[in-house]
C-alpha positions in Angstrom: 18.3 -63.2 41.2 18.5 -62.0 44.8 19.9 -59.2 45.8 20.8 -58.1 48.9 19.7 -54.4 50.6 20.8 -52.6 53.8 18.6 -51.8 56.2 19.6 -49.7 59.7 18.7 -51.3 62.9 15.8 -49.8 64.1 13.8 -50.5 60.8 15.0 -54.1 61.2 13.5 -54.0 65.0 10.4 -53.0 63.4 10.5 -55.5 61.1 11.1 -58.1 63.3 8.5 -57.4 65.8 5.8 -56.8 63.1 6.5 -60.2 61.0 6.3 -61.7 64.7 3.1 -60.2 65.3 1.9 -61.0 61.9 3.2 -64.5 61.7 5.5 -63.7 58.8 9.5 -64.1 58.3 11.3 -61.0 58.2 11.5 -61.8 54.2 7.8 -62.1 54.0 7.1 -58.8 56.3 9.4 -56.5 53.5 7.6 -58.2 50.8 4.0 -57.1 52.6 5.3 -53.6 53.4 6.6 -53.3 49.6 3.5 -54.6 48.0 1.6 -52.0 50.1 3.5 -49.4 49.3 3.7 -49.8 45.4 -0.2 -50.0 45.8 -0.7 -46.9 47.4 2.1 -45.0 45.3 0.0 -46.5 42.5 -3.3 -45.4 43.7 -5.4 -42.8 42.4 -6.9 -42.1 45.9 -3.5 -41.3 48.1 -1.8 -38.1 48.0 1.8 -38.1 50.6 1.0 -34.4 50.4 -2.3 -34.4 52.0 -0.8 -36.9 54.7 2.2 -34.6 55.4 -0.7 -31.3 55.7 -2.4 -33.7 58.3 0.7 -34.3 60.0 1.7 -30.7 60.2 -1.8 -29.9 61.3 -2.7 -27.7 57.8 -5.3 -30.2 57.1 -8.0 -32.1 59.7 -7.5 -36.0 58.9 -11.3 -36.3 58.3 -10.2 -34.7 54.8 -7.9 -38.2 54.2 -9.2 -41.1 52.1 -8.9 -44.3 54.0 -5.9 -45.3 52.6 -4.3 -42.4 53.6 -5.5 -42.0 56.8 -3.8 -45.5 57.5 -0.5 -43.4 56.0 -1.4 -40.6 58.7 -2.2 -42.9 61.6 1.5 -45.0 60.8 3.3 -41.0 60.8 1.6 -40.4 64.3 2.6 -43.7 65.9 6.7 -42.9 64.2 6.1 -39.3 65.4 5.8 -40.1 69.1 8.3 -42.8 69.1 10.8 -39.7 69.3 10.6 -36.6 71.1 10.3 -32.5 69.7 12.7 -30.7 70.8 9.9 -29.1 73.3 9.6 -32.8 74.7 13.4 -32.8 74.8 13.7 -29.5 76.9 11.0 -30.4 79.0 12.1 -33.8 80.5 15.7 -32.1 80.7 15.0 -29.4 82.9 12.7 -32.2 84.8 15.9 -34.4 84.9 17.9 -31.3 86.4 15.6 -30.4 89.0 15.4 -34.1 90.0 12.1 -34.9 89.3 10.4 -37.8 87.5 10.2 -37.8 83.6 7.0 -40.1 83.2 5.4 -43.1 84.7 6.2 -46.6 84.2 3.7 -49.8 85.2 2.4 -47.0 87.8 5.3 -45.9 89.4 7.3 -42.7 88.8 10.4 -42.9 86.6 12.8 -41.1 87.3 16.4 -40.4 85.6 18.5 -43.5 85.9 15.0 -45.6 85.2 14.2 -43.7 82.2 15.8 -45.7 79.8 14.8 -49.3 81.2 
């Protein structure tokens, strides 16, 4: 019987750009991510502990098995998708002293471009 889950809209985003990428409907792009994550949860050769040491830095990822290095290299890309709260600070006080906080398609960006 089929049920029906909630799911916020920025993991639906994701979804939805992956299964596009992957030629899949959203339905079959949960189904993928599931099936890969009840294998590795199943797997004898992935620990989320060593993946979270890598992450903090603890551990090099050289010390990862290859399925959790793919773990560690997924937590790096959702890591930099949001900004520390150094990052934060930083393109603040940029933003106060009116200068650029990055560069876009070569060109600074500057405030009232930075979300675009």
């Amino acid at each position: 019987m089929a049920k029906t889950v909630k799911i916020d809209d920025e993991l639906m985003e994701e979804i939805g750009r992956e299964a596009d990428v992957m030629s899949r409907s959203l339905a079959g792009q949960v189904r993928h991510w599931l099936r890969i994550g009840m294998s590795i949860e199943r797997s004898r050769f992935f620990d989320q502990s060593h993946v979270v040491a890598a992450l903090e830095g603890r551990i090099g990822p050289d010390a990862l098995t290859g399925e959790e290095q793919e773990a560690y290299i997924d937590g790096l890309f959702r890591q930099t998708r949001s900004g520390t709260p150094e990052q934060d600070r930083f393109f603040s006080q940029r933003r106060s002293g009116g200068l650029g906080v990055g560069i876009r398609k070569g060109k600074l960006v500057e405030e009232d471009d930075a979300t675009a």
